[in-house]
FIVO-642484 format. One record per residue (C-alpha): y negated, z, x; residue number from 0. Coordinates in nm, 3 decimals. Layout:
BEGIN
(rec (Y Z X) NUM);
...
This chain:
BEGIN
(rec (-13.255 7.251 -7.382) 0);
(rec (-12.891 7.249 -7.297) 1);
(rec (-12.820 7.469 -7.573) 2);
(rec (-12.988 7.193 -7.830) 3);
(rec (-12.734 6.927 -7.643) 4);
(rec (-12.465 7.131 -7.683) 5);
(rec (-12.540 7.143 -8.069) 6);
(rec (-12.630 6.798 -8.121) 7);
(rec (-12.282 6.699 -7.916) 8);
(rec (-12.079 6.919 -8.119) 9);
(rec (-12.230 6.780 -8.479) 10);
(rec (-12.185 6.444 -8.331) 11);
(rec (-11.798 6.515 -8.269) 12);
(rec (-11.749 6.718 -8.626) 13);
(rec (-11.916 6.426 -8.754) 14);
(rec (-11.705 6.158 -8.536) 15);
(rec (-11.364 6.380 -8.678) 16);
(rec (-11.459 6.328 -9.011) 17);
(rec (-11.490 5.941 -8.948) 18);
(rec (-11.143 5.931 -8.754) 19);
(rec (-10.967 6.131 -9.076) 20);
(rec (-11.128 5.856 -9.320) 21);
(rec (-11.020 5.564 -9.114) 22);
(rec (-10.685 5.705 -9.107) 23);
(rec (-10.681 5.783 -9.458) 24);
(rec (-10.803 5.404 -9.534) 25);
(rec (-10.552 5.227 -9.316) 26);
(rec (-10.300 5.469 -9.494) 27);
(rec (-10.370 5.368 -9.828) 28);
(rec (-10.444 5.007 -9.752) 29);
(rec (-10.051 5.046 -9.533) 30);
(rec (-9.901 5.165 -9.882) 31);
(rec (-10.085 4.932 -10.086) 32);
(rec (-9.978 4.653 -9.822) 33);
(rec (-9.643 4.746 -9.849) 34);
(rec (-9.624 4.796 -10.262) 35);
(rec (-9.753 4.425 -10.276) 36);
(rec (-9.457 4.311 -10.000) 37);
(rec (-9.188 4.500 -10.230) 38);
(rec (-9.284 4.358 -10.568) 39);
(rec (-9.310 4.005 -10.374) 40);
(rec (-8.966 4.069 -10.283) 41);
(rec (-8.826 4.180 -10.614) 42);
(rec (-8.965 3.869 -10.780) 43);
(rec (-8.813 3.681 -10.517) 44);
(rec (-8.432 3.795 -10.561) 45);
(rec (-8.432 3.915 -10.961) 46);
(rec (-8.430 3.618 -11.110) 47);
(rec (-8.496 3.547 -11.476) 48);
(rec (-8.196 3.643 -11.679) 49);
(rec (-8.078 3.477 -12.019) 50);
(rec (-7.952 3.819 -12.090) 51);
(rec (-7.924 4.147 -11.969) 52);
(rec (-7.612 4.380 -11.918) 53);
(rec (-7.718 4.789 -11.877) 54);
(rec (-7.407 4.952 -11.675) 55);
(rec (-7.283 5.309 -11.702) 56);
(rec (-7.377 5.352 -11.362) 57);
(rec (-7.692 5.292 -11.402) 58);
(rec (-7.688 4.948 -11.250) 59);
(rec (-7.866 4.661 -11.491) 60);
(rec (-7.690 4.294 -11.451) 61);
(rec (-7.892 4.001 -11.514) 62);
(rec (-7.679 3.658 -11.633) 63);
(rec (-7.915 3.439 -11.436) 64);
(rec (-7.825 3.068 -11.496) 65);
(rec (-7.626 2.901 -11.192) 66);
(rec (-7.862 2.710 -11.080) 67);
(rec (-8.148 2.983 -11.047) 68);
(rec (-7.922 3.178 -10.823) 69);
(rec (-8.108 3.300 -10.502) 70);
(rec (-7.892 3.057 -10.300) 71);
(rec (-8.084 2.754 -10.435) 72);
(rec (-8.431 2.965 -10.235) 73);
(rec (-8.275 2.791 -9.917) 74);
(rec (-8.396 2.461 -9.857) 75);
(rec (-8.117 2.284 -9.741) 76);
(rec (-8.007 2.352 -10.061) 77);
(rec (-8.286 2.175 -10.303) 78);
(rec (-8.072 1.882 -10.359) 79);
(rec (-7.733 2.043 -10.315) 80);
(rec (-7.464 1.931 -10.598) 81);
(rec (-7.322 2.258 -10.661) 82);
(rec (-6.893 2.268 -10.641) 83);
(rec (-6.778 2.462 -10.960) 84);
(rec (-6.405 2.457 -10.783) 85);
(rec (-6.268 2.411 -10.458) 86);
(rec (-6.111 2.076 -10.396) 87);
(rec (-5.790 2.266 -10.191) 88);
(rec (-5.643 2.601 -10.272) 89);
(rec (-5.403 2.789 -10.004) 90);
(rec (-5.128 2.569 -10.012) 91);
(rec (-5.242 2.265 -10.192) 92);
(rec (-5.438 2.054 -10.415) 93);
(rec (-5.636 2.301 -10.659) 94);
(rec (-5.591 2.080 -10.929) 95);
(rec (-5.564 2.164 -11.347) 96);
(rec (-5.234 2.325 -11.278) 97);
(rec (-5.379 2.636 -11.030) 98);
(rec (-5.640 2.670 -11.247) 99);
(rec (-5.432 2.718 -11.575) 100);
(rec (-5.210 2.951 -11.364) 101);
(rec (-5.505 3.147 -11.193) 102);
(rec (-5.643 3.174 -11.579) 103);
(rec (-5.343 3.330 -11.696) 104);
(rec (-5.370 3.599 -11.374) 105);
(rec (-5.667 3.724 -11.424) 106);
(rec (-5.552 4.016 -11.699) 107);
(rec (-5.416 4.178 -11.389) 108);
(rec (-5.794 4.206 -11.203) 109);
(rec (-5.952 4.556 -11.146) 110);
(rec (-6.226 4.582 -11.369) 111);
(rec (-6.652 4.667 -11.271) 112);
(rec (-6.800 4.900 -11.512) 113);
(rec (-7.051 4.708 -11.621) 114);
(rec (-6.762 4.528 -11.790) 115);
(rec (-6.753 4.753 -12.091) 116);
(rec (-7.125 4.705 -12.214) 117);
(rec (-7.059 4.283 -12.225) 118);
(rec (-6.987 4.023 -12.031) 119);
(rec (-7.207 3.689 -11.885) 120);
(rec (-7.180 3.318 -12.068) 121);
(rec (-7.052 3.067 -11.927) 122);
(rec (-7.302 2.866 -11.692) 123);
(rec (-7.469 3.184 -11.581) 124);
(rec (-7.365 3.421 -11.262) 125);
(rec (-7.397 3.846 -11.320) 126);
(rec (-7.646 3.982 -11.086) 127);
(rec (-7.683 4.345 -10.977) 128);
(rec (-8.095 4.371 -11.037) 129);
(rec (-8.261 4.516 -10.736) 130);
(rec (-8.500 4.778 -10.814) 131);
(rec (-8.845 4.917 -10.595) 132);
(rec (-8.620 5.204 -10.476) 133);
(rec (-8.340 5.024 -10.317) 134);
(rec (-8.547 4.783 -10.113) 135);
(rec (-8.772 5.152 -10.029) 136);
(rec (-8.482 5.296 -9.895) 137);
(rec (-8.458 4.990 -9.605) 138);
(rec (-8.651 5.055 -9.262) 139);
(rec (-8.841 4.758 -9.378) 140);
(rec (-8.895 4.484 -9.657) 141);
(rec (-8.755 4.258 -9.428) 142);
(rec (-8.459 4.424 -9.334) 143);
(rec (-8.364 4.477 -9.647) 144);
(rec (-7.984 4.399 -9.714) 145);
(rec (-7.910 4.335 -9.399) 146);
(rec (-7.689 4.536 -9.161) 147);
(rec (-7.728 4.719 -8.786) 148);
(rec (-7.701 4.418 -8.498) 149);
(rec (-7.335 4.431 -8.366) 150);
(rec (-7.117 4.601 -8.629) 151);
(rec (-6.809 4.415 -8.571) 152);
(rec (-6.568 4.564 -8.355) 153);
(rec (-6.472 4.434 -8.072) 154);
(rec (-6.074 4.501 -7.936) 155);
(rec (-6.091 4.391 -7.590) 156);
(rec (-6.420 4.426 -7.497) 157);
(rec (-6.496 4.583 -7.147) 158);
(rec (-6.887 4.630 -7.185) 159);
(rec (-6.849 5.014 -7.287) 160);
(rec (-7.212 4.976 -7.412) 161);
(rec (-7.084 4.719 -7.685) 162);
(rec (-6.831 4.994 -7.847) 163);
(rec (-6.973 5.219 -8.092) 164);
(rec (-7.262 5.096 -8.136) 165);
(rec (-7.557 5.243 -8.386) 166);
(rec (-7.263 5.486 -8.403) 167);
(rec (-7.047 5.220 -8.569) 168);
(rec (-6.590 5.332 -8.552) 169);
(rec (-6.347 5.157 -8.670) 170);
(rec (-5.996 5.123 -8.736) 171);
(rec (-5.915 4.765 -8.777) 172);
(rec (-5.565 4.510 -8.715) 173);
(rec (-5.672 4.221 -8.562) 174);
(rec (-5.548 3.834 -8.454) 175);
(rec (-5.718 3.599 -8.167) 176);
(rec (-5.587 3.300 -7.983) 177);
(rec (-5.562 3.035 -8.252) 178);
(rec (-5.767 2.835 -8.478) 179);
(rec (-5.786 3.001 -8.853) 180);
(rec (-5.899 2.889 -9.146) 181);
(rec (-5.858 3.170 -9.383) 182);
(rec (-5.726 3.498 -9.453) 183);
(rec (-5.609 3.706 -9.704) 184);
(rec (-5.528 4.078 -9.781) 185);
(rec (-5.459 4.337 -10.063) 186);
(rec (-5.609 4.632 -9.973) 187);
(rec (-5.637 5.009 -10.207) 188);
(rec (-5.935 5.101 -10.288) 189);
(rec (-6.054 5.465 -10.225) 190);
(rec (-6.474 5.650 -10.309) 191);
(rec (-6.447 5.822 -9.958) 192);
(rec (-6.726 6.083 -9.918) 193);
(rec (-7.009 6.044 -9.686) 194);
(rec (-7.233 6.299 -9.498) 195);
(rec (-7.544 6.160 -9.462) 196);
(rec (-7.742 5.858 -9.669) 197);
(rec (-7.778 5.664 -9.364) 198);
(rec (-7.423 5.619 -9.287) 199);
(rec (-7.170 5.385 -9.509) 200);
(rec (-6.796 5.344 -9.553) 201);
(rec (-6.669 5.025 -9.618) 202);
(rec (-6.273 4.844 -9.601) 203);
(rec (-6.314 4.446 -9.545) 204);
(rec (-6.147 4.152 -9.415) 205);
(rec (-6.393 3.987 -9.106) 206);
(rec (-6.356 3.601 -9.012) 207);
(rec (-6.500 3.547 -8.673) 208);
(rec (-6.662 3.258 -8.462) 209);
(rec (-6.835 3.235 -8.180) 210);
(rec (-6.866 3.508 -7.855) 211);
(rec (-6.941 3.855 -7.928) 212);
(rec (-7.317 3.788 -7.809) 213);
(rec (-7.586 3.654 -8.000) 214);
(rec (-7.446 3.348 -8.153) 215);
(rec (-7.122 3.565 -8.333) 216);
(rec (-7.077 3.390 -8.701) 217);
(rec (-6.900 3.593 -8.942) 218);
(rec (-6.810 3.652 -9.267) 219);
(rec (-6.704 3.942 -9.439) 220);
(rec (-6.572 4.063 -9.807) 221);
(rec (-6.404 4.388 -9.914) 222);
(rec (-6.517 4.768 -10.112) 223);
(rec (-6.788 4.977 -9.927) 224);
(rec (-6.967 5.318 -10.044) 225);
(rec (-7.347 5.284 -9.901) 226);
(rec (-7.587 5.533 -10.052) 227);
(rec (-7.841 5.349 -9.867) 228);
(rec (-7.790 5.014 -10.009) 229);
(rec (-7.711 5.134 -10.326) 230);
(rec (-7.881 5.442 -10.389) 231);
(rec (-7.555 5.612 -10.459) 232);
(rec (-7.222 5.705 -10.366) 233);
(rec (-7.003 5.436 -10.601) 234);
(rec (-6.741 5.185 -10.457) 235);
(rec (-6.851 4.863 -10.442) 236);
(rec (-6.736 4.510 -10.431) 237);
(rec (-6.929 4.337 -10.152) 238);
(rec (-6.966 4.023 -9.934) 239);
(rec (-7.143 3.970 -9.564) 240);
(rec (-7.261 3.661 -9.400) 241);
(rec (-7.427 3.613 -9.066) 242);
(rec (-7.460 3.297 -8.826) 243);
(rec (-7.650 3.483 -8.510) 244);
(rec (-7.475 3.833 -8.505) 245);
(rec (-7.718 4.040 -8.768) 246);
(rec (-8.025 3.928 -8.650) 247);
(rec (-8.194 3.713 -8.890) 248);
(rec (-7.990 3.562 -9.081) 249);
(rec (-7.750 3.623 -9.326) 250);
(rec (-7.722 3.932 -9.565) 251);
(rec (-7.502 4.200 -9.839) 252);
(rec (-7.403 3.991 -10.179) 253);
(rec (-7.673 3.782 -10.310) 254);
(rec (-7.965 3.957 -10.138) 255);
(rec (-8.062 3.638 -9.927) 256);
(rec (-8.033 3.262 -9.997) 257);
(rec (-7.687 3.149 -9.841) 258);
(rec (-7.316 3.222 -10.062) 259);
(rec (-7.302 2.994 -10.405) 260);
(rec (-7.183 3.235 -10.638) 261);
(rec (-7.003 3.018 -10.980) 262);
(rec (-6.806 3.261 -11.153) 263);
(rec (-6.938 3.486 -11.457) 264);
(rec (-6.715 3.751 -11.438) 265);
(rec (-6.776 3.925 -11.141) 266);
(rec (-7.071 4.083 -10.958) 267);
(rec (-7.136 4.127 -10.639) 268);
(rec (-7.259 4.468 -10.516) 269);
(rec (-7.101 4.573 -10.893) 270);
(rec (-6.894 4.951 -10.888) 271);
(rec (-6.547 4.860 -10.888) 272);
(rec (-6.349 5.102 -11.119) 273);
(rec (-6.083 5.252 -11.109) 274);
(rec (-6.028 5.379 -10.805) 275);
(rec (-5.722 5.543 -10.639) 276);
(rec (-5.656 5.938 -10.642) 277);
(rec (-5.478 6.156 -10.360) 278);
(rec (-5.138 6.156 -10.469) 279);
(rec (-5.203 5.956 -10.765) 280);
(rec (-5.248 5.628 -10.884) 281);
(rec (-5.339 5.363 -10.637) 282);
(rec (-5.592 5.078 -10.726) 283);
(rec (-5.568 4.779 -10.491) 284);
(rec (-5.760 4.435 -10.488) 285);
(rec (-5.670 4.096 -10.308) 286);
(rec (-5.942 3.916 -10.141) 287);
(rec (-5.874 3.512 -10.008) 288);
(rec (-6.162 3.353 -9.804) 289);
(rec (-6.062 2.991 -9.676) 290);
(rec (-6.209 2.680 -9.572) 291);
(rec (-6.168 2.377 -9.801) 292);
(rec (-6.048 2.069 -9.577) 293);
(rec (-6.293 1.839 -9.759) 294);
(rec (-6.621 1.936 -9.795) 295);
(rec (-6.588 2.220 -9.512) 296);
(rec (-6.734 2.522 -9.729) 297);
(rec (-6.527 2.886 -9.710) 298);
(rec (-6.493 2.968 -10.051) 299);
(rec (-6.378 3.338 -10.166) 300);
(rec (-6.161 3.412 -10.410) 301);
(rec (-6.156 3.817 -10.606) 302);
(rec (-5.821 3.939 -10.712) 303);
(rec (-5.532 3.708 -10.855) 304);
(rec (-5.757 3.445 -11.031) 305);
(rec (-6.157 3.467 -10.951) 306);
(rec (-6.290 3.222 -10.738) 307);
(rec (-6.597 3.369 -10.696) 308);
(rec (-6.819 3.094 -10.492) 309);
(rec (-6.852 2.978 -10.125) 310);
(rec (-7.065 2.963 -9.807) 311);
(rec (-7.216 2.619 -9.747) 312);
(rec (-7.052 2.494 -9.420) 313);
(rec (-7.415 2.413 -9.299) 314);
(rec (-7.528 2.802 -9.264) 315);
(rec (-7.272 2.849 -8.947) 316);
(rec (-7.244 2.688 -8.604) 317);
(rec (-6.857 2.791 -8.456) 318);
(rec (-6.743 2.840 -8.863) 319);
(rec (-6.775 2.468 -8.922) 320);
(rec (-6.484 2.387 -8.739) 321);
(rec (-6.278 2.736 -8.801) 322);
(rec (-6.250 3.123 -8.744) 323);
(rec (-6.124 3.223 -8.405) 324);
(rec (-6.055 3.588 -8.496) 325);
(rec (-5.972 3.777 -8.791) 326);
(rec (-6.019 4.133 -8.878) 327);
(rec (-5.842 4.382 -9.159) 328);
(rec (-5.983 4.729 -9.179) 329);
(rec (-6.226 5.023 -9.196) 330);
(rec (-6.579 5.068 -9.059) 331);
(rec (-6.825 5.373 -9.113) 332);
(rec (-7.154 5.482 -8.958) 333);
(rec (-7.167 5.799 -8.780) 334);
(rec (-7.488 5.946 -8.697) 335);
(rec (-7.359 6.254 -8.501) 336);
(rec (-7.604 6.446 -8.647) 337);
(rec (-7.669 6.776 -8.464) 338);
(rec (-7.443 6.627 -8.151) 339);
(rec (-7.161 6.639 -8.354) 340);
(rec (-6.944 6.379 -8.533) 341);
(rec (-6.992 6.381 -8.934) 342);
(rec (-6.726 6.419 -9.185) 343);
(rec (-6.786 6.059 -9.362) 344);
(rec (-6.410 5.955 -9.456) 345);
(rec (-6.291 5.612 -9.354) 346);
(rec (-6.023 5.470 -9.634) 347);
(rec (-5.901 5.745 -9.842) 348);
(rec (-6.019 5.997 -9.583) 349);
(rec (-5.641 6.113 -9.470) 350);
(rec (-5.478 5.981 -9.144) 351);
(rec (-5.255 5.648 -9.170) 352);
(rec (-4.942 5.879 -9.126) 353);
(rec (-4.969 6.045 -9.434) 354);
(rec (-4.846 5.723 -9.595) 355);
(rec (-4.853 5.606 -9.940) 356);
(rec (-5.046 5.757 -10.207) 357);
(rec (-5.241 5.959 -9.920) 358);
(rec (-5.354 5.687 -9.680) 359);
(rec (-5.541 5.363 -9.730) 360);
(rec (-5.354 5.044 -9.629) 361);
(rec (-5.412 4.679 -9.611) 362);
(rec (-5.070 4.498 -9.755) 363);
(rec (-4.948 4.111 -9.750) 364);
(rec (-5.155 4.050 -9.452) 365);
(rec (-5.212 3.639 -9.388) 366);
(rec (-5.414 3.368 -9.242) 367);
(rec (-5.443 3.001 -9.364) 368);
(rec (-5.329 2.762 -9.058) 369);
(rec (-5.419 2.392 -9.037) 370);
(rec (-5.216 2.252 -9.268) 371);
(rec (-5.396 2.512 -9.537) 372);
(rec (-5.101 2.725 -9.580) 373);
(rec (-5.087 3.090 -9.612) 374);
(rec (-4.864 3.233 -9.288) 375);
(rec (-4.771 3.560 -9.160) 376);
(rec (-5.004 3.645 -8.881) 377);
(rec (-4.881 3.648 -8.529) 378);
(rec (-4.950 3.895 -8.263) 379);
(rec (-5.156 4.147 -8.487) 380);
(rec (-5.326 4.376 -8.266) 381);
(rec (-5.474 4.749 -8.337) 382);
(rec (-5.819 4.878 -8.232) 383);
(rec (-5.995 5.194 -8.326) 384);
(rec (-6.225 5.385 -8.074) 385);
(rec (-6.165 5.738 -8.179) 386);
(rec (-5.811 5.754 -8.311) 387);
(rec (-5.865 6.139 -8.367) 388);
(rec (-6.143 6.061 -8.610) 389);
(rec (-5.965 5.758 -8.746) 390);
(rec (-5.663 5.582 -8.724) 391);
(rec (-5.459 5.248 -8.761) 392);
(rec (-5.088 5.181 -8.787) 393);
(rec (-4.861 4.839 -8.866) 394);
(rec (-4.571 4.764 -9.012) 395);
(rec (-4.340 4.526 -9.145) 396);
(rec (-4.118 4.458 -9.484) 397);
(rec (-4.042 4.248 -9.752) 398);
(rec (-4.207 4.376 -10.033) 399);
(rec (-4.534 4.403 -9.856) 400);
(rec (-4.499 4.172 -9.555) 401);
(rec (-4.742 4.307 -9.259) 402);
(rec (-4.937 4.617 -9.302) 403);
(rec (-5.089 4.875 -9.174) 404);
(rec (-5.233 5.236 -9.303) 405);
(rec (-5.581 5.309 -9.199) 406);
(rec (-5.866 5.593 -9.175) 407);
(rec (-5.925 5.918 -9.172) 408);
(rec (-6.107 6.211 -9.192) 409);
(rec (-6.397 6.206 -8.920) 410);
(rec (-6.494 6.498 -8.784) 411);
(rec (-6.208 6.785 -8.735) 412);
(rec (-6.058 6.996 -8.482) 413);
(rec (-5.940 6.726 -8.286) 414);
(rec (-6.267 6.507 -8.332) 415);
(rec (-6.515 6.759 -8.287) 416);
């Protein structure tokens, strides 16, 4: 009789193994088909309906998506908003018909994005980069899509060791604190520095910071990054940041959330920026200007010489209302010291800051816009970088390019192993 039990026990597991394997196999297709239906949600909720379509060499397809269909106008403090086609103020005065006519006349000097030589947007409509099934794949989650790693910004004078470094965030940044700011500016080269591993990024950016370094950090960021995992390649790309409660759930990369009012028609965000500069060779630099207009209280950005591209609704901070306590110049990357050792992704042009022009990236004509809205040299500009033998920082002064400093470097080498 125990013999029969045995048998009848073991059937009654085979049979309970095959169950278990179905079930798994079930939830696994329902997970995927789950998670197909949360992507295409997704994409129909950021690619908007175009008026007319833009395929770039690179692969990238921009949409001319009228103004007021922008992913912005998803937020709904913003239902009713009136949307500002120009700041009332510019850095250093009224922006009235005069700074635009001048601006106009400045833009032939503007680095142009590839997708630039297959057409250009009409007037009334903003270029977006689509979003396709693959890029929003390539995120740990639908929701975390376009978003970056909680605490990325450095943090000079912090003495919580656990706060440095972290998600294997470096950087090599200038820096001022101490005084109210409302606006900064920069001209920085721009580099394609290689990266290791699809996971990590490279970007150059100017940071404008409120609030502590805890939860409640606002900030926003603009500048070139190379992020295979936002992108799905290795290109240099023109990009914007916003957050209001230190990268946790709000705020996102270009136009992937509701939040910046984009208004120009020239320029994409999350677009390749091309040319770039070469290793003794021709250097490529941009100028970025984020400030706060003294009327309405919105930051607005402005790309190159003459694009202002859009702003940031006051509303979507809490410190940034009133102004920026800290600003930030410089390089960040992601290392993921794979195998226990530090990767080779380049920060900048990937050489050290003492290699100097042509060689090393720099940030030039370094300001901030006090009180009175006026562009000013900055005081007190600080260094910070946690591994200066994997990357580097270095200032200087002079009249053709005011403050500056060199930047980056090659990650992992003899010395930073």
């Amino acid at each position: 009789m125990g013999a029969v039990h045995f048998k009848l026990d073991r059937g009654l597991l085979v049979c309970l193994w095959l169950l278990g394997i179905i079930s798994l196999s079930c939830a696994a297709r329902h997970g995927a088909s789950r998670q197909k239906f949360e992507v295409k949600k997704h994409l129909n909720r950021l690619n908007k309906s175009p008026v007319k379509t833009i395929q770039s060499p690179d692969g990238d397809i921009i949409d001319c998506v009228p103004i007021s269909k922008q992913p912005a106008f998803d937020h709904p403090f913003l239902k009713d908003h009136k949307i500002q086609m120009r700041p009332n103020y510019h850095p250093e005065g009224l922006f009235d018909d005069n700074k635009v006519s001048a601006i106009s006349k400045e833009k032939e000097t503007h680095i142009p994005q590839l997708w630039h030589r297959y057409g250009k947007c009409p007037q009334g409509t903003i270029p977006m980069r689509r979003t396709k099934e693959d890029d929003v794949l390539r995120a740990s989650s639908v929701k975390r899509y376009g978003k970056k790693k909680h605490r990325t910004v450095p943090i000079p004078k912090s003495a919580e060791p656990d706060l440095i470094n972290q998600n294997g965030h470096q950087h090599a940044i200038a820096y001022v604190e101490g005084d109210k700011y409302y606006g900064a500016k920069a001209t920085l080269n721009v580099w394609e520095p290689k990266i290791q591993h699809t996971n990590e990024f490279s970007l150059s950016q100017i940071w404008l910071l409120g609030g502590s370094f805890g939860q409640d950090l606002n900030s926003i960021e603009a500048g070139w990054q190379v992020s295979p995992d936002l992108y799905g390649d290795n290109n240099t790309r023109l990009f914007t940041y916003w957050t209001s409660d230190a990268y946790q759930a709000t705020g996102c990369y270009n136009l992937l959330c509701s939040g910046f009012i984009q208004i120009n028609s020239d320029i994409a965000m999350g677009a390749s920026i091309s040319p770039v500069s070469g290793y003794r060779n021709s250097q490529y630099d941009i100028s970025i200007l984020i400030w706060k207009d003294p009327k309405e209280g919105h930051w607005w950005m402005q790309y190159g010489n003459g694009y202002v591209l859009g702003y940031w609704p006051s509303f979507l901070f809490s410190y940034l209302t009133e102004s920026a306590s800290m600003i930030e110049w410089g390089g960040e990357v992601v290392d993921s010291q794979s195998n226990g050792h530090h990767t080779w992704t380049q920060m900048g042009s990937g050489h050290f800051p003492e290699e100097g022009f042509s060689k090393a990236s720099y940030f030039r004509n370094i300001q901030v816009v006090d009180g009175s809205n006026n562009l000013k040299a900055p005081k007190r500009l600080g260094t910070f970088t946690e591994k200066s033998n994997c990357y580097d920082v270095q200032t200087g002064i002079n009249d053709d390019w005011g403050h500056f400093f060199y930047y980056g470097g090659p990650g992992k080498n003899k010395n930073c192993p």
